[in-house]
N, C-alpha and C positions, 0 to 999 in steps of 0.2 A: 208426714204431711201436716201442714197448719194452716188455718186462715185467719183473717183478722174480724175479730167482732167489735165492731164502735157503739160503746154505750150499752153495753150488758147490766141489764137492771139486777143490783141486788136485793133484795127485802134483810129487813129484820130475822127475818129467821135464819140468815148468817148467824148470828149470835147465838144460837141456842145449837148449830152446831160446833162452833167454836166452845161452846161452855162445857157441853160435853166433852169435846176432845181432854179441854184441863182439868175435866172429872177424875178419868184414870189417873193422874199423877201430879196434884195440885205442889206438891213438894220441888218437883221437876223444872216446871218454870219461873216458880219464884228465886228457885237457885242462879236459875239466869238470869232474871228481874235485878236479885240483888248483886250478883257478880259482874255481870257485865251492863248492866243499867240495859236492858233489849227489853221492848216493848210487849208484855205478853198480849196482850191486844193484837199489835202487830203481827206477834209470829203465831199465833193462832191465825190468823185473818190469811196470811202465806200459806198456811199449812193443809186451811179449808179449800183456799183454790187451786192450789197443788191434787187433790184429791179429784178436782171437780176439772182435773185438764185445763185450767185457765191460766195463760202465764203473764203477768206483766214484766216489764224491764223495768232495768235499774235504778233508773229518774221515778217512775213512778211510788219505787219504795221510797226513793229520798222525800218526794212528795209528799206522801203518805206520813210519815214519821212528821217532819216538818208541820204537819196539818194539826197535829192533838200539841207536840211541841208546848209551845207556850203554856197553852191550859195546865198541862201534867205538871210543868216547872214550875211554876206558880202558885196553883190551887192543888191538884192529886197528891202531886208526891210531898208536897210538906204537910199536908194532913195525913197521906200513911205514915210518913216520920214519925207525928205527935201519935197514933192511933198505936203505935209501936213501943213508943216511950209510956205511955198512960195504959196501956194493958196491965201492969203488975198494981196499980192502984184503984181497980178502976170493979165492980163489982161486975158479972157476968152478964147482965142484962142490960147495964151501959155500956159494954163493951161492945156486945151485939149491936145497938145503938149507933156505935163508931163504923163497925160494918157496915153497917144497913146504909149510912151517908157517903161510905167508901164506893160501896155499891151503884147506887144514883149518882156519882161522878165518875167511874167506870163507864156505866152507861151513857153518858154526855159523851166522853172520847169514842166511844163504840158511833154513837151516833154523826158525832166529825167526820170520822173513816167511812162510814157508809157512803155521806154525802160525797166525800170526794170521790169512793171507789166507784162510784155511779158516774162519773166525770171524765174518769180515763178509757183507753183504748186498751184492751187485753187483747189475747191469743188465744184462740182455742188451739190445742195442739192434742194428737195422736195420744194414747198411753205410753208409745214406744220412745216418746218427744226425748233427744239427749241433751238438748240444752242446758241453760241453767234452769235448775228451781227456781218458785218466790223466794224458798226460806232461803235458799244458796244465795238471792240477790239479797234478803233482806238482811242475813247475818253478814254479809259481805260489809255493809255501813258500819260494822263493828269488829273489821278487822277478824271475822270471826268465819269458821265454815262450818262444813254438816257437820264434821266429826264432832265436834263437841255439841250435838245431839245426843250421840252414842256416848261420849265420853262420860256428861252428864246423868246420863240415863243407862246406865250400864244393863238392866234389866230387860231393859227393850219394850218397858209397855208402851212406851206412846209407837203411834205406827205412822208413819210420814207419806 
């Protein structure tokens, strides 16, 4: 059984359970950051309301992704590129430096996604809900499924 919640507020403190989640295995999603180009943002942000019984549809992820979009293409990811390339020359506290500004642009696309996720219509659903997951929808825009969760993560620390 489901019903539909219009305009479920989320706070900021999304993100401090999301950061957690990528605590236990920060290796994990960067593997899929850089191999399949998937939003850790994003599948963190699926993975929080998967937990929390909240399901959006498909359109919604495509929404979502589309929403930081530009930003990342533009400004994120070709500064983690240079932040990438300038790590071997770069002394350890300027380095930190490069985080710390990676960080505070992170936080801007966190803050994107909030704004929108606050905008759309989710589903509270059951635990027992068979439908599809967020992450099932979200890895879906990338040709992708859960398996390669597990495949990725063969240890099984992240827990879905």
């Amino acid at each position: 059984m489901s019903h539909s919640i219009h305009h479920q507020m989320f706070s900021h403190t999304i993100w401090h359970h999301c950061e957690q989640s990528y605590s236990i295995n920060p290796e994990f999603y960067i593997r899929l950051q850089d191999s399949y180009q998937v939003n850790i943002n994003i599948l963190l942000l699926a993975q929080y309301l998967d937990q929390q019984h909240y399901v959006l549809m498909q359109q919604h992820w495509e929404t979502l992704t589309s929403v930081v979009e530009k930003w990342e293409a533009n400004v994120l990811q070709p500064y983690r590129r240079l932040r990438r390339i300038t790590k071997v020359h770069l002394a350890n506290d300027e380095y930190q430096k490069m985080l710390d500004v990676e960080l505070i642009m992170e936080r801007k696309s966190q803050n994107m996604l909030l704004q929108k996720l606050n905008l759309l219509d989710g589903e509270t659903v059951n635990s027992d809900h068979c439908g599809p997951s967020n992450i099932q929808h979200y890895l879906s825009l990338f040709g992708l499924d859960e398996a390669i969760m597990t495949e990725l993560n063969p240890q099984g620390v992240i827990s879905l």
